[in-house]
C-alpha positions in Angstrom: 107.0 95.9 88.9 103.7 93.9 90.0 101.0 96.3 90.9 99.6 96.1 94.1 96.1 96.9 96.1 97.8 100.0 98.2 99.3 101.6 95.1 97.2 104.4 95.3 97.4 104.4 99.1 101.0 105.3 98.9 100.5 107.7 95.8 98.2 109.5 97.8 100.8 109.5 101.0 103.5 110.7 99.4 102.4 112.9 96.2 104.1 110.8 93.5 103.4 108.0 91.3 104.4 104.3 92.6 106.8 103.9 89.8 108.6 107.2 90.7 108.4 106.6 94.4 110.3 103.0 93.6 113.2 104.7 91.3 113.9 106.8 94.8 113.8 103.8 97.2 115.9 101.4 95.1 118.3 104.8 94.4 119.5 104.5 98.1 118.6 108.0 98.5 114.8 107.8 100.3 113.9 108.6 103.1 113.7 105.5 105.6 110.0 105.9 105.7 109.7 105.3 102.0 112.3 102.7 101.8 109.8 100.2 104.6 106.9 101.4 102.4 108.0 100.7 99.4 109.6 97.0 100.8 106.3 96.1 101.9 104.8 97.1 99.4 107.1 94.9 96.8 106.1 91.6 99.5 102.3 92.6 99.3 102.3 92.6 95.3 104.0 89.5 95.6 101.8 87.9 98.1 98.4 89.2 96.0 99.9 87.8 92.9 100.2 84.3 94.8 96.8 84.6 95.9 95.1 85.6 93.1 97.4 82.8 91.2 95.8 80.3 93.4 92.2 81.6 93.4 92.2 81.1 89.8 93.0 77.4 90.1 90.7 76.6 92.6 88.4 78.3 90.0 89.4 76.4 87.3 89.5 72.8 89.5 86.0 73.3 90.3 84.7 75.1 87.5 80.8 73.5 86.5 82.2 72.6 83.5 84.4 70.2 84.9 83.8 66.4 85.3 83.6 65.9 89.1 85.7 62.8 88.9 88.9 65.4 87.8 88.5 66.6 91.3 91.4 66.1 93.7 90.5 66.3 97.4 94.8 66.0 97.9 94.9 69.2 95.6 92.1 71.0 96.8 93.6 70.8 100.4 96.8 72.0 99.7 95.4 75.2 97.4 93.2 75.5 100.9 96.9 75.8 102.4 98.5 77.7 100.1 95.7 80.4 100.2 95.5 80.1 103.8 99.2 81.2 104.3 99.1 84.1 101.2 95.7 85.6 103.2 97.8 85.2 106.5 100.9 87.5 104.6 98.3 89.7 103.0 96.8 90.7 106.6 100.4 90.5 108.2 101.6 93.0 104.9 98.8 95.5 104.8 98.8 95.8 109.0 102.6 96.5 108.5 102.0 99.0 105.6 99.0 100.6 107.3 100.8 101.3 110.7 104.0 102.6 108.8 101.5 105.2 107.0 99.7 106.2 109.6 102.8 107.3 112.2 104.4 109.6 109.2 104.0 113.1 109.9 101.0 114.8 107.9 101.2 115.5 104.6 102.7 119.1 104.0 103.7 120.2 100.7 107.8 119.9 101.4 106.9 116.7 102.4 105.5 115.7 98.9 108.5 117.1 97.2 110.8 114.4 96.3 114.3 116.0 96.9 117.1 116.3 94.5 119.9 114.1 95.1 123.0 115.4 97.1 125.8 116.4 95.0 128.4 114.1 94.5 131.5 115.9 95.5 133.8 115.8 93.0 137.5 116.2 93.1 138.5 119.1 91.5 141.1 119.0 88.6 143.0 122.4 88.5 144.4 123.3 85.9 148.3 123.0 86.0 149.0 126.7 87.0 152.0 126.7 86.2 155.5 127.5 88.6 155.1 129.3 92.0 156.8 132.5 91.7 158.3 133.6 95.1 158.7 137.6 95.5 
């Protein structure tokens, strides 16, 4: 799991580590509050991975160590559009998150508790008791 910016945004909404918080939303079990969170939150580490991927090879293309004939105004452009469009998800990501987090309910201590599962219902396997006896 990639870590993202907001990690300790949601650790700090809902009283639990991100790691814990992501074994509940992929269980099928979370709240829908924490499944969006927790989706968004999987796109934003995604898109800041992306960026930062491409901030380091602008970096590296124009680094003052580098001979300036290397340079590539073709890939310089389309880093410049690439970064463009992972900012743009960032902002778009982080307005989602931000607006999800701020219509929960306050934080009460219930709210922090992560429930236990529901029991499974189970059928149940009598023993064989035996013949019915009429009186």
């Amino acid at each position: 799991m990639k870590p993202s910016t907001q990690d300790q945004v949601i650790e700090s909404a809902f009283g639990h580590p991100v790691r814990l918080l992501h074994q509940r939303a992929t269980s099928g079990l979370a709240e829908p509050a924490l499944h969006r969170v927790m989706e968004l939150r999987a796109f934003l580490a995604v898109a800041e991975d992306h960026l930062a991927g491409i901030r380091d090879r602008v970096y590296q293309s124009t680094a003052p160590q580098r001979d300036l004939a290397e340079l590539n105004p073709d890939d310089l452009r389309m880093d410049a559009q690439w970064m463009e469009a992972a900012v743009d998800a960032r902002v778009g990501l982080l307005a989602a998150l931000t607006n999800i987090l701020t219509a929960m309910p306050a934080a009460t201590p219930d709210r922090h508790r992560l429930r236990p599962p529901p029991p499974t219902v189970r059928p149940a396997h009598a023993a064989n008791p035996g013949p019915v006896r009429h009186s």
